[in-house]
KOLGU-4560 file (N, C-alpha, C; in nm, 3 decimals, padded with zeros to 5 digits):
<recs>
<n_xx: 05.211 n_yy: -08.204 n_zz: -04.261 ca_xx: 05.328 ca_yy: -08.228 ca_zz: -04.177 c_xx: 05.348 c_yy: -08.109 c_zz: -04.084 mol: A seq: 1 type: UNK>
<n_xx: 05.395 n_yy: -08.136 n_zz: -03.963 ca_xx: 05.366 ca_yy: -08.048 ca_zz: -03.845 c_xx: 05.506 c_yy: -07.951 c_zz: -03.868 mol: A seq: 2 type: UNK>
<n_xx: 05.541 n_yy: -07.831 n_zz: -03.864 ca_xx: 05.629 ca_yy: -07.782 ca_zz: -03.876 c_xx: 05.631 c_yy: -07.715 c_zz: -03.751 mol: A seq: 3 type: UNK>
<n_xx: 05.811 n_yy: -07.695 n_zz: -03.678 ca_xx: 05.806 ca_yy: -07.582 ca_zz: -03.541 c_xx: 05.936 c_yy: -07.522 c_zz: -03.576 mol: A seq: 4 type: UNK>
<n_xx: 05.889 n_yy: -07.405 n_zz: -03.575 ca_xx: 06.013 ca_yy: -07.306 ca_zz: -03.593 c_xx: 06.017 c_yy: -07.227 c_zz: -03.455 mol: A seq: 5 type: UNK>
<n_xx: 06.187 n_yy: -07.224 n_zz: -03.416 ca_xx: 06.242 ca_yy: -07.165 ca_zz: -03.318 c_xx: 06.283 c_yy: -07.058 c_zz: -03.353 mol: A seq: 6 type: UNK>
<n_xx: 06.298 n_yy: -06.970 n_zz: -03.247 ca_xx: 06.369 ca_yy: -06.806 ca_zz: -03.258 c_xx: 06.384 c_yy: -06.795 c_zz: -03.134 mol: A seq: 7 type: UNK>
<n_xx: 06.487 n_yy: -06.666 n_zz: -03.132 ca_xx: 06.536 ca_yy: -06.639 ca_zz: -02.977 c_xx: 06.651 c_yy: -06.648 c_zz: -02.901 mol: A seq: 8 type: UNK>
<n_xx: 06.712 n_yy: -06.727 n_zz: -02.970 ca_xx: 06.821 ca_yy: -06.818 ca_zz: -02.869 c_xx: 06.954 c_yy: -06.683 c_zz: -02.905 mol: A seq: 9 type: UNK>
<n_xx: 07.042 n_yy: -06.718 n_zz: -02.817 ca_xx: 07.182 ca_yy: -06.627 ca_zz: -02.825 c_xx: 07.278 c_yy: -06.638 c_zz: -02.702 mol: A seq: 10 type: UNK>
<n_xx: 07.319 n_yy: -06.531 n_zz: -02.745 ca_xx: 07.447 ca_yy: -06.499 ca_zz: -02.613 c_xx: 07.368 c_yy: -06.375 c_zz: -02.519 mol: A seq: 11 type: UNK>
<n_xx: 07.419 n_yy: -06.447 n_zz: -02.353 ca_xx: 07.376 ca_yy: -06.258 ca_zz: -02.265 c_xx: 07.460 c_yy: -06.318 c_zz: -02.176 mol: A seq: 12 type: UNK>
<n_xx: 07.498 n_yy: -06.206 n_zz: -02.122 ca_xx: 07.580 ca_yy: -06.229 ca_zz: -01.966 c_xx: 07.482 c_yy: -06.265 c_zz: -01.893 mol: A seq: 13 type: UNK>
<n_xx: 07.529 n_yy: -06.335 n_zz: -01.793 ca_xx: 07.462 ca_yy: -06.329 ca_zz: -01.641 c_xx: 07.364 c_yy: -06.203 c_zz: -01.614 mol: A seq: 14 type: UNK>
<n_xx: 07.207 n_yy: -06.248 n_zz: -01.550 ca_xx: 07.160 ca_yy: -06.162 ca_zz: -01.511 c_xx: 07.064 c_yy: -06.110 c_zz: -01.594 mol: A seq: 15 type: UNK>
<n_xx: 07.092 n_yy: -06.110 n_zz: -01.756 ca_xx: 07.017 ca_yy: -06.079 ca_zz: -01.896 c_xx: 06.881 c_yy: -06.137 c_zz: -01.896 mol: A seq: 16 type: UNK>
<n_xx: 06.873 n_yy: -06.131 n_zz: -02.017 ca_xx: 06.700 ca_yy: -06.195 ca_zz: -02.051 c_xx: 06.698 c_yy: -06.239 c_zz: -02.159 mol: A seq: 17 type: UNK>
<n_xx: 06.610 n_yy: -06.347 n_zz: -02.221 ca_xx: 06.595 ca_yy: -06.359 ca_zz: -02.343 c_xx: 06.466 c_yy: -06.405 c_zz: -02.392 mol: A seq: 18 type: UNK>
<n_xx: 06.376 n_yy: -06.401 n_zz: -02.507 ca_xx: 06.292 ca_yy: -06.446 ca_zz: -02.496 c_xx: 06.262 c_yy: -06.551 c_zz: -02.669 mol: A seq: 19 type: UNK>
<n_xx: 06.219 n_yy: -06.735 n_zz: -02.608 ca_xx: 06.244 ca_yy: -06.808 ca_zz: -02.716 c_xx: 06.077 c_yy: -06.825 c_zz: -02.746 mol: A seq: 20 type: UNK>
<n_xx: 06.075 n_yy: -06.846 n_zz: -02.870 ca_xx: 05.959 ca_yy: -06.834 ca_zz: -02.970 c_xx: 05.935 c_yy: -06.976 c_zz: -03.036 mol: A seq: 21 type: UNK>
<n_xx: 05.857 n_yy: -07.055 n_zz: -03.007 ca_xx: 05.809 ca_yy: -07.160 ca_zz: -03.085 c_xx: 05.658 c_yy: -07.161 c_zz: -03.174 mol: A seq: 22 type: UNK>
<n_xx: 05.684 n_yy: -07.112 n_zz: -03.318 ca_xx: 05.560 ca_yy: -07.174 ca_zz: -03.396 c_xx: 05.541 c_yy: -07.266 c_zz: -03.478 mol: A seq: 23 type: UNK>
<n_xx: 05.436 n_yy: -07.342 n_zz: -03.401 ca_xx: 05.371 ca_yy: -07.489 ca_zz: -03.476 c_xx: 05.280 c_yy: -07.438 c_zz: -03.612 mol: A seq: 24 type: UNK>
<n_xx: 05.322 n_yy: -07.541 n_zz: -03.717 ca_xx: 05.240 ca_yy: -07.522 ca_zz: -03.837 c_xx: 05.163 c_yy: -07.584 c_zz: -03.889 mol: A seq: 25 type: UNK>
<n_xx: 05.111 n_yy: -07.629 n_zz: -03.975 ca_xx: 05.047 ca_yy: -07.739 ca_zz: -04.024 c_xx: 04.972 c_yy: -07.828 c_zz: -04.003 mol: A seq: 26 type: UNK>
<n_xx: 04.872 n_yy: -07.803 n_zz: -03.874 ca_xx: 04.782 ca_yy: -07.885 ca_zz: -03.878 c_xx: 04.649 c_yy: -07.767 c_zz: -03.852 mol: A seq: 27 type: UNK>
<n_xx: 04.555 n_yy: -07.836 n_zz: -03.893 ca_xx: 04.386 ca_yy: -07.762 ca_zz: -03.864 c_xx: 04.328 c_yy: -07.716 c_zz: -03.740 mol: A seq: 28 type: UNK>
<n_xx: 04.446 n_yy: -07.791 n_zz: -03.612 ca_xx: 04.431 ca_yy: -07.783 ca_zz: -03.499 c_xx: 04.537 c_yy: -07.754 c_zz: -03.457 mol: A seq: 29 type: UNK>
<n_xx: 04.543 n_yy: -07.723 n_zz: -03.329 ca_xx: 04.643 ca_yy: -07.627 ca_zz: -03.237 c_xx: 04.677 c_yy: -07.677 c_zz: -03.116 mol: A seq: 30 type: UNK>
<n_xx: 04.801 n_yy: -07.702 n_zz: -03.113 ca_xx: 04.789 ca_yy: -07.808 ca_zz: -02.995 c_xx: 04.758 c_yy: -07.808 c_zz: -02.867 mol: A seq: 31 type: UNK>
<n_xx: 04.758 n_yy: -07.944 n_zz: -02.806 ca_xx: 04.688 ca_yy: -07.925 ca_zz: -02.645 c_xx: 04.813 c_yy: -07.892 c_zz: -02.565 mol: A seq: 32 type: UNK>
<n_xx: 04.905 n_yy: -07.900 n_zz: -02.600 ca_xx: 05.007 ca_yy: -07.924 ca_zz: -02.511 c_xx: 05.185 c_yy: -07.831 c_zz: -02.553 mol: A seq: 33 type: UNK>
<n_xx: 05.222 n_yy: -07.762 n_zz: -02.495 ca_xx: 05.318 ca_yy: -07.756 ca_zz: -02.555 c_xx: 05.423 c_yy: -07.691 c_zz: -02.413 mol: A seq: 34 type: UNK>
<n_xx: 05.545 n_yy: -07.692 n_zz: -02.436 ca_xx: 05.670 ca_yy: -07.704 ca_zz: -02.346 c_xx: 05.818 c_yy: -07.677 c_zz: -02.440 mol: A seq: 35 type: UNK>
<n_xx: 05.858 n_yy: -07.682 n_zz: -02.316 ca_xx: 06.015 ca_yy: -07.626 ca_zz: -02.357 c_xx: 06.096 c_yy: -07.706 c_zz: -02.255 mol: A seq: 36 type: UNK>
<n_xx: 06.197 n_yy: -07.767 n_zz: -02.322 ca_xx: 06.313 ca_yy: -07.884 ca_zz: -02.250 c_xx: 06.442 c_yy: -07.798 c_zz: -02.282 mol: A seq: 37 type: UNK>
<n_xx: 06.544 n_yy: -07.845 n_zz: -02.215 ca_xx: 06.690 ca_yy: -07.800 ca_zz: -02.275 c_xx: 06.767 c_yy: -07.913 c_zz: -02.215 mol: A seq: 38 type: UNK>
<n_xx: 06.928 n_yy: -07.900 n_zz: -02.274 ca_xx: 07.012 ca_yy: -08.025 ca_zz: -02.294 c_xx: 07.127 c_yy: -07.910 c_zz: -02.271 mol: A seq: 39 type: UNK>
<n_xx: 07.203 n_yy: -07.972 n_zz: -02.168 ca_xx: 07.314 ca_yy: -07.866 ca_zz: -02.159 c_xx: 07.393 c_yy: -08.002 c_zz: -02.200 mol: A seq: 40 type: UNK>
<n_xx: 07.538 n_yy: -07.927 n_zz: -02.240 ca_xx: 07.671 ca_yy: -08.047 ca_zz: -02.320 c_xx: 07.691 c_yy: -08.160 c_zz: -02.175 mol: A seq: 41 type: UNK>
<n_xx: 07.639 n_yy: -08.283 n_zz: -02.211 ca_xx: 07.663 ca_yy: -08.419 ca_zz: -02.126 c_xx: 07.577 c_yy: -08.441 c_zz: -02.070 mol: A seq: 42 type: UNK>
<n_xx: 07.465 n_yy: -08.383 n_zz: -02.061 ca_xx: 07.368 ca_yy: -08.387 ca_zz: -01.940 c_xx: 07.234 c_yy: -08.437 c_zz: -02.084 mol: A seq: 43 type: UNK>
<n_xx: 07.141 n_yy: -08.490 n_zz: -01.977 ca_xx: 07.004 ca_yy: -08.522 ca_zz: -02.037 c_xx: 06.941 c_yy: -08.429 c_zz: -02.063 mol: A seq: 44 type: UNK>
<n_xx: 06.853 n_yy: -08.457 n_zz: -02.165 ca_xx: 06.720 ca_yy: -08.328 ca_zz: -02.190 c_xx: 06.615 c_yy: -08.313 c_zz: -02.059 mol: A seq: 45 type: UNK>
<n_xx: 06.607 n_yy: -08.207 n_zz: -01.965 ca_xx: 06.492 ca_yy: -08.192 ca_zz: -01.906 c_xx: 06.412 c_yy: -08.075 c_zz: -01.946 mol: A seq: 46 type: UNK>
<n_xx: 06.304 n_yy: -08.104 n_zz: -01.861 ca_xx: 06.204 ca_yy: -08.032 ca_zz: -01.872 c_xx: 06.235 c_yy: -07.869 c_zz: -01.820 mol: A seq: 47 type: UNK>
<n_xx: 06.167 n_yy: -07.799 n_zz: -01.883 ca_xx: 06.193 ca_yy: -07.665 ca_zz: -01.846 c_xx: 06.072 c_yy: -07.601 c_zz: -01.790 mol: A seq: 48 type: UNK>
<n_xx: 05.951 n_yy: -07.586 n_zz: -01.894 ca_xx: 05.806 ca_yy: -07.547 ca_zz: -01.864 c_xx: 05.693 c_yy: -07.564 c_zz: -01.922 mol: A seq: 49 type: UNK>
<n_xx: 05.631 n_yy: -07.649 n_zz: -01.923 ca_xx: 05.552 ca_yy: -07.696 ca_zz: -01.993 c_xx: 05.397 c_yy: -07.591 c_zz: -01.943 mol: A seq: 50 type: UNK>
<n_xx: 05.287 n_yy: -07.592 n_zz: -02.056 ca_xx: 05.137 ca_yy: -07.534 ca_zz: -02.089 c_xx: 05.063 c_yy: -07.638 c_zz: -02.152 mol: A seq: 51 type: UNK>
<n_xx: 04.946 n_yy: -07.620 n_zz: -02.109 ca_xx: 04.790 ca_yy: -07.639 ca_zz: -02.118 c_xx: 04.708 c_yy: -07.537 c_zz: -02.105 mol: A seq: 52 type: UNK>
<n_xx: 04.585 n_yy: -07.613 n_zz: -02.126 ca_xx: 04.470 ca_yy: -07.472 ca_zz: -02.103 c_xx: 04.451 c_yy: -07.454 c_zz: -01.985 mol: A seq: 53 type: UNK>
<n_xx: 04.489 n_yy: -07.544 n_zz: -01.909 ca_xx: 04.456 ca_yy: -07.539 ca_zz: -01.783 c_xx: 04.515 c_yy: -07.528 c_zz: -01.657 mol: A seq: 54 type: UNK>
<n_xx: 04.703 n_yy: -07.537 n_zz: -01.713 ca_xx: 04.761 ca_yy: -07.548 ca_zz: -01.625 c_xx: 04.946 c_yy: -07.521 c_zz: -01.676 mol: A seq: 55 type: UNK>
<n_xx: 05.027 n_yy: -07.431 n_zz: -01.585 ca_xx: 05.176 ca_yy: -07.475 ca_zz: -01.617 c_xx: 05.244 c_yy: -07.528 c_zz: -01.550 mol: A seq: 56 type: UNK>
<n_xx: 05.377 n_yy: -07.518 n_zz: -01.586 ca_xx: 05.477 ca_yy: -07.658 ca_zz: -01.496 c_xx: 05.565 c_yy: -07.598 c_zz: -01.488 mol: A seq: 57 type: UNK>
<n_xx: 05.645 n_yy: -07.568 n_zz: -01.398 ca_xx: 05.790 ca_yy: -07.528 ca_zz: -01.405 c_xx: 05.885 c_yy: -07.629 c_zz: -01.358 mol: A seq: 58 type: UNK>
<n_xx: 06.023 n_yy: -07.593 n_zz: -01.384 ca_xx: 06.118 ca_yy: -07.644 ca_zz: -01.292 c_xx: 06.173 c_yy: -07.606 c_zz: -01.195 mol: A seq: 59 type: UNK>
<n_xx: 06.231 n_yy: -07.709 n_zz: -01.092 ca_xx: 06.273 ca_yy: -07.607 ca_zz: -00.975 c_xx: 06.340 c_yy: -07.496 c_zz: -00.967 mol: A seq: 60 type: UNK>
<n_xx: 06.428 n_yy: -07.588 n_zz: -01.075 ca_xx: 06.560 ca_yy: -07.429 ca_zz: -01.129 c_xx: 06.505 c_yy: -07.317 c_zz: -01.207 mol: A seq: 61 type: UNK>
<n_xx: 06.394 n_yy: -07.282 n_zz: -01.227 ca_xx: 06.361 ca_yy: -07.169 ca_zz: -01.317 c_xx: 06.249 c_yy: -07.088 c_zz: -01.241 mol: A seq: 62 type: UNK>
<n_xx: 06.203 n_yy: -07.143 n_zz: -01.139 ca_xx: 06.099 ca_yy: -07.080 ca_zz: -01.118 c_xx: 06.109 c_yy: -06.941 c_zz: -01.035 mol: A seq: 63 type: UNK>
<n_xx: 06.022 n_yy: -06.867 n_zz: -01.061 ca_xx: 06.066 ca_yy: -06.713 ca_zz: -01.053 c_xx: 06.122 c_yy: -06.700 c_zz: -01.149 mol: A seq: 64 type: UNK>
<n_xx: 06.179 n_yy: -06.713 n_zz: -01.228 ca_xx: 06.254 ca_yy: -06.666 ca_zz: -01.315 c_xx: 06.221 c_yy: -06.693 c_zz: -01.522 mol: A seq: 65 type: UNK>
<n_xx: 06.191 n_yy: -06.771 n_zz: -01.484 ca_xx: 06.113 ca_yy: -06.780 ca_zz: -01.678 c_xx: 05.972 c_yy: -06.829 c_zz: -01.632 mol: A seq: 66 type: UNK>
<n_xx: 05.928 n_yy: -06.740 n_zz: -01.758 ca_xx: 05.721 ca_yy: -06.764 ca_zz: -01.778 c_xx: 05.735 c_yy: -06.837 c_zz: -01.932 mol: A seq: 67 type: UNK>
<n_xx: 05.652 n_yy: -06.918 n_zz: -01.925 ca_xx: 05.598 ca_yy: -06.963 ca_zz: -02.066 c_xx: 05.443 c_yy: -06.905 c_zz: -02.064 mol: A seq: 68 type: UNK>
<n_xx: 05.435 n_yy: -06.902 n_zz: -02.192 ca_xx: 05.294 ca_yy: -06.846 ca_zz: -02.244 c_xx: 05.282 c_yy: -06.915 c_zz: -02.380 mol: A seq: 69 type: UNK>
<n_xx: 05.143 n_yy: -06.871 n_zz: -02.476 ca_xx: 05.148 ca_yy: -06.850 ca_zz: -02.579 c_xx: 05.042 c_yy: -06.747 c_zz: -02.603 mol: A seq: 70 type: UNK>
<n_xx: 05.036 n_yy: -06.753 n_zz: -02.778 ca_xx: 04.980 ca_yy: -06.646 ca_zz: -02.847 c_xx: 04.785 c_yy: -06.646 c_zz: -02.821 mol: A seq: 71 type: UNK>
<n_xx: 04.701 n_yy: -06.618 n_zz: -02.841 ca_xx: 04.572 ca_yy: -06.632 ca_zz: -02.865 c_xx: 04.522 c_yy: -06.747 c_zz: -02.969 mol: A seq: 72 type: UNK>
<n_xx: 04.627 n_yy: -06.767 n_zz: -03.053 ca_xx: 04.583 ca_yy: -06.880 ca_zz: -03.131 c_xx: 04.628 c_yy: -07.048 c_zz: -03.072 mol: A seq: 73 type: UNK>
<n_xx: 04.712 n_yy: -07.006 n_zz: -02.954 ca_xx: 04.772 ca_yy: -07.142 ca_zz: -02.925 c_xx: 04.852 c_yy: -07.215 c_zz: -03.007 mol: A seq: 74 type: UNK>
<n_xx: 04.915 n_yy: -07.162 n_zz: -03.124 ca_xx: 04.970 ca_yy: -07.235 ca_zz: -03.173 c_xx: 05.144 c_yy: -07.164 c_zz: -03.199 mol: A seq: 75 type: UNK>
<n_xx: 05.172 n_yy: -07.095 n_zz: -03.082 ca_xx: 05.298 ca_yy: -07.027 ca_zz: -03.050 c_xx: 05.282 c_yy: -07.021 c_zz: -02.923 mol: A seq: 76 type: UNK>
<n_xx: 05.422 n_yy: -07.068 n_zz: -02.838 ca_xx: 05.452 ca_yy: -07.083 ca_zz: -02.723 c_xx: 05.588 c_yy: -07.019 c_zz: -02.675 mol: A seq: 77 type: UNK>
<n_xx: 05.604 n_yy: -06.965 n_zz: -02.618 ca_xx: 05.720 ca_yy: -06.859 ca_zz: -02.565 c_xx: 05.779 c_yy: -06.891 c_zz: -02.447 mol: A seq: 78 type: UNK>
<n_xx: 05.874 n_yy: -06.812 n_zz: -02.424 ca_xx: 05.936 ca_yy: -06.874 ca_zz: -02.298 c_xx: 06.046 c_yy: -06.750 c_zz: -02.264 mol: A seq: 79 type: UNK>
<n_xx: 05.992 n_yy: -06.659 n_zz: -02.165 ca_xx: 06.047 ca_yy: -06.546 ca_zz: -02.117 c_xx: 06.149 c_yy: -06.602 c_zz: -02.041 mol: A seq: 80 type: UNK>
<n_xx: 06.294 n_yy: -06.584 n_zz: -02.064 ca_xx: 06.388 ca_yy: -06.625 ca_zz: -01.931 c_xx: 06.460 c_yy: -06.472 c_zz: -01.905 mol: A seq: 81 type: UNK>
<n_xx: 06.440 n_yy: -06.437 n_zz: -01.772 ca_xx: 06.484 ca_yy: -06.338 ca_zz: -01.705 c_xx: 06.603 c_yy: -06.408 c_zz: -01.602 mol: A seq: 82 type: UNK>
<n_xx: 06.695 n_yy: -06.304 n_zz: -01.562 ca_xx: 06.766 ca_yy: -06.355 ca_zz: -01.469 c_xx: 06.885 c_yy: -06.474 c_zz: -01.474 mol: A seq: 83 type: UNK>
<n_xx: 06.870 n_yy: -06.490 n_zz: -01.604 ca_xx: 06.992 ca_yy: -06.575 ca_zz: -01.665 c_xx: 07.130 c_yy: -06.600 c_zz: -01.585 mol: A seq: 84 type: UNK>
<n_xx: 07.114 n_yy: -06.714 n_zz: -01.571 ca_xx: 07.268 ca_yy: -06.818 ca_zz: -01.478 c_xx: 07.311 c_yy: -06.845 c_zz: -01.586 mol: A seq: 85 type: UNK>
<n_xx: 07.442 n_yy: -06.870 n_zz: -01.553 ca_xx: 07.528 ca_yy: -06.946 ca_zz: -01.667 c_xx: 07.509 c_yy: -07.110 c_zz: -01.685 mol: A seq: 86 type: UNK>
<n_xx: 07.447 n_yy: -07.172 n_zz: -01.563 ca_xx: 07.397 ca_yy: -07.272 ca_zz: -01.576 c_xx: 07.291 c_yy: -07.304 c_zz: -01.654 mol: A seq: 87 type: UNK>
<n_xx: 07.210 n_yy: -07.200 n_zz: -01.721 ca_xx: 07.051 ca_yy: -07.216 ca_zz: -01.794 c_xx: 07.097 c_yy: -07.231 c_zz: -01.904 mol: A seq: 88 type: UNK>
<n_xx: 07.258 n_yy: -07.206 n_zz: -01.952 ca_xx: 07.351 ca_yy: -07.251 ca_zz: -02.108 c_xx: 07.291 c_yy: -07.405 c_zz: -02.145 mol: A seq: 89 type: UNK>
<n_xx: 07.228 n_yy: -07.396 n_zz: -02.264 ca_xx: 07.200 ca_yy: -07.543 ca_zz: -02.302 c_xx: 07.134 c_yy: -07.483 c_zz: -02.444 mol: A seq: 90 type: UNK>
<n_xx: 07.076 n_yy: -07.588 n_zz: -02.509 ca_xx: 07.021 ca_yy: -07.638 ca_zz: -02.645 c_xx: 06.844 c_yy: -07.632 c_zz: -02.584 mol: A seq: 91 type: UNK>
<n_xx: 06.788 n_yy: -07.530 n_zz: -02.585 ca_xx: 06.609 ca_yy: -07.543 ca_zz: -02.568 c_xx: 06.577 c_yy: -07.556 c_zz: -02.701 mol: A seq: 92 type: UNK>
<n_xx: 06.451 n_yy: -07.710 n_zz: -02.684 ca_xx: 06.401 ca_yy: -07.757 ca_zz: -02.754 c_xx: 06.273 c_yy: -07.729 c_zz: -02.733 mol: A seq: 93 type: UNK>
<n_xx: 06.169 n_yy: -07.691 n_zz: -02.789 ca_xx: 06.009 ca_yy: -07.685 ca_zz: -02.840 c_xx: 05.957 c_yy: -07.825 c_zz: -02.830 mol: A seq: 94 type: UNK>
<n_xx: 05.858 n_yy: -07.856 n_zz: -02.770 ca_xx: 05.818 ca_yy: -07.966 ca_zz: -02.729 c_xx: 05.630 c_yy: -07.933 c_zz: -02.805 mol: A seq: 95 type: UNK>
<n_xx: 05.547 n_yy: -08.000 n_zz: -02.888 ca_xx: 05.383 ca_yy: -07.957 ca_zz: -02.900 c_xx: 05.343 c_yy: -08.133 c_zz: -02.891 mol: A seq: 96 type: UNK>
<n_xx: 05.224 n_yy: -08.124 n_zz: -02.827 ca_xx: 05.153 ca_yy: -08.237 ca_zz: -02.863 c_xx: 05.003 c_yy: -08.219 c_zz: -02.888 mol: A seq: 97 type: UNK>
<n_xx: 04.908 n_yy: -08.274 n_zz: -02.977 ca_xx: 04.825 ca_yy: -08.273 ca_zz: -03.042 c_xx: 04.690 c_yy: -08.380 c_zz: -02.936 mol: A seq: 98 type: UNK>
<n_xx: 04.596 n_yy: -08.323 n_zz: -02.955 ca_xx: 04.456 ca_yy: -08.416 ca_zz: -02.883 c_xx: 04.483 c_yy: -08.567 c_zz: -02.918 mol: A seq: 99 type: UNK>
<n_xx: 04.568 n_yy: -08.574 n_zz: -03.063 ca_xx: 04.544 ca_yy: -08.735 ca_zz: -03.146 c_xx: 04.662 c_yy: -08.822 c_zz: -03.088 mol: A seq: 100 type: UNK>
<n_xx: 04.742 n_yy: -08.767 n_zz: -02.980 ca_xx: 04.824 ca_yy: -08.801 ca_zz: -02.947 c_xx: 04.952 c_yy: -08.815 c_zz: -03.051 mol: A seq: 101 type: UNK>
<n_xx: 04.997 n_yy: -08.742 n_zz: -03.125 ca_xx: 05.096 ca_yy: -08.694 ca_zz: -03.188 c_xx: 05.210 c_yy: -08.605 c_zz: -03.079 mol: A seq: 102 type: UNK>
<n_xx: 05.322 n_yy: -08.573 n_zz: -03.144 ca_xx: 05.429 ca_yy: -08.494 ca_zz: -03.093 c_xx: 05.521 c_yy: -08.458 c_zz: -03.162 mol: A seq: 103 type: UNK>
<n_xx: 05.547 n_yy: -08.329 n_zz: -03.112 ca_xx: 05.671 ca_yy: -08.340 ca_zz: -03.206 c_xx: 05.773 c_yy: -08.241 c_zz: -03.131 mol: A seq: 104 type: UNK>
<n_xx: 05.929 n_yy: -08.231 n_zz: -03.206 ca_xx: 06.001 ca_yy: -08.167 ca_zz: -03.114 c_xx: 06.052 c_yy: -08.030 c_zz: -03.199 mol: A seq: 105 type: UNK>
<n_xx: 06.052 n_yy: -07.922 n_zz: -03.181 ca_xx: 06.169 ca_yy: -07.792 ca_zz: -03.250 c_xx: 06.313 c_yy: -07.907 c_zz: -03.246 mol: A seq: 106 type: UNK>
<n_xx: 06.404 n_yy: -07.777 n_zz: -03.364 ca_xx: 06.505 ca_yy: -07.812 ca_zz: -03.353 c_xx: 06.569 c_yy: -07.789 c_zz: -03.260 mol: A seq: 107 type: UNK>
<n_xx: 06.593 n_yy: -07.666 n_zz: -03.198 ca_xx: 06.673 ca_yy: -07.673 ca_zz: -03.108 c_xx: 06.750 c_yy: -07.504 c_zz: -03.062 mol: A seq: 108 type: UNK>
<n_xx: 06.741 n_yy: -07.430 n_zz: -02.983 ca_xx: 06.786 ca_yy: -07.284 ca_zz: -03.001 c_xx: 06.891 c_yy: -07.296 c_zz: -02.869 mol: A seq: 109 type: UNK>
<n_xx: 07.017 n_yy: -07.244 n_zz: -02.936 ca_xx: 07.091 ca_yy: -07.231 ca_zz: -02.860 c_xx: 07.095 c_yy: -07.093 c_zz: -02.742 mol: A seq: 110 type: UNK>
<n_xx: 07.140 n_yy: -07.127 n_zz: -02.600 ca_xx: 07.103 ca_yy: -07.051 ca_zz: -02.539 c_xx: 07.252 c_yy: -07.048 c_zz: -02.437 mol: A seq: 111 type: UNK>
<n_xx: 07.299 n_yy: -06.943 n_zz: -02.443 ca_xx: 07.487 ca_yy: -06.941 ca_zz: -02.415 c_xx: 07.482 c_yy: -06.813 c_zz: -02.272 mol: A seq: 112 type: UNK>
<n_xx: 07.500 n_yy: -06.840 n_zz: -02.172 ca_xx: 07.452 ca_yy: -06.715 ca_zz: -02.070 c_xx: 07.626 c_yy: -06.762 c_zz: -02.006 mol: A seq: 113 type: UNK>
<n_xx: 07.695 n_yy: -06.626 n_zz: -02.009 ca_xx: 07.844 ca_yy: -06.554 ca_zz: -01.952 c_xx: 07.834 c_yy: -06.525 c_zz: -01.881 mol: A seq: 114 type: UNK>
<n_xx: 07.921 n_yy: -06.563 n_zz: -01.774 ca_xx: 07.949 ca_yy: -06.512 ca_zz: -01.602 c_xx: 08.061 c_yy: -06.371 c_zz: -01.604 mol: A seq: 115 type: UNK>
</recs>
């Protein structure tokens, strides 16, 4: 069973930084795919920044401003946010998907940025 543990999330004023931590567990393989969404209160989950081996994704609203990466093993994915708006306040979720077409989601790290 695929396990993803989050870290990272908190409070910063405007302007701060933070950096969120997703590691996938439990399988023999490492996934192809992995991303970061957030859900601010009323609004839908979008996309934030998604990785491959080959390629990343940003959003309009973040770019310049948060990097995703991961570790050498690929099976931890990060997500540097610099420059923090009070608008980037939401619930980031860990997004991995697998070659077998599996998925799965983190719980959820709260992310609270003060004007």
């Amino acid at each position: 069973q695929v396990r993803l543990v989050e870290s990272g999330g908190g409070s910063v004023q405007s302007g701060g930084s933070l950096r969120l931590s997703c590691a996938a567990s439990g399988r023999s393989i490492s996934p192809n795919f992995m991303g970061w969404y957030r859900q601010a209160p009323g609004k839908q989950r979008e996309l934030v920044a998604t990785i491959t081996s080959d390629r990343t994704v940003y959003a309009d609203a973040v770019k310049g401003r948060f990097t995703i990466s991961t570790n050498d093993a690929k099976n931890t994915v990060y997500l540097q946010m610099n420059s923090l708006l009070p608008e980037d306040t939401a619930v980031y979720y860990c997004n991995v998907a697998f070659v077998d077409s599996s998925w799965y989601w983190g719980p959820g790290s709260l992310v609270t940025v003060s004007s």
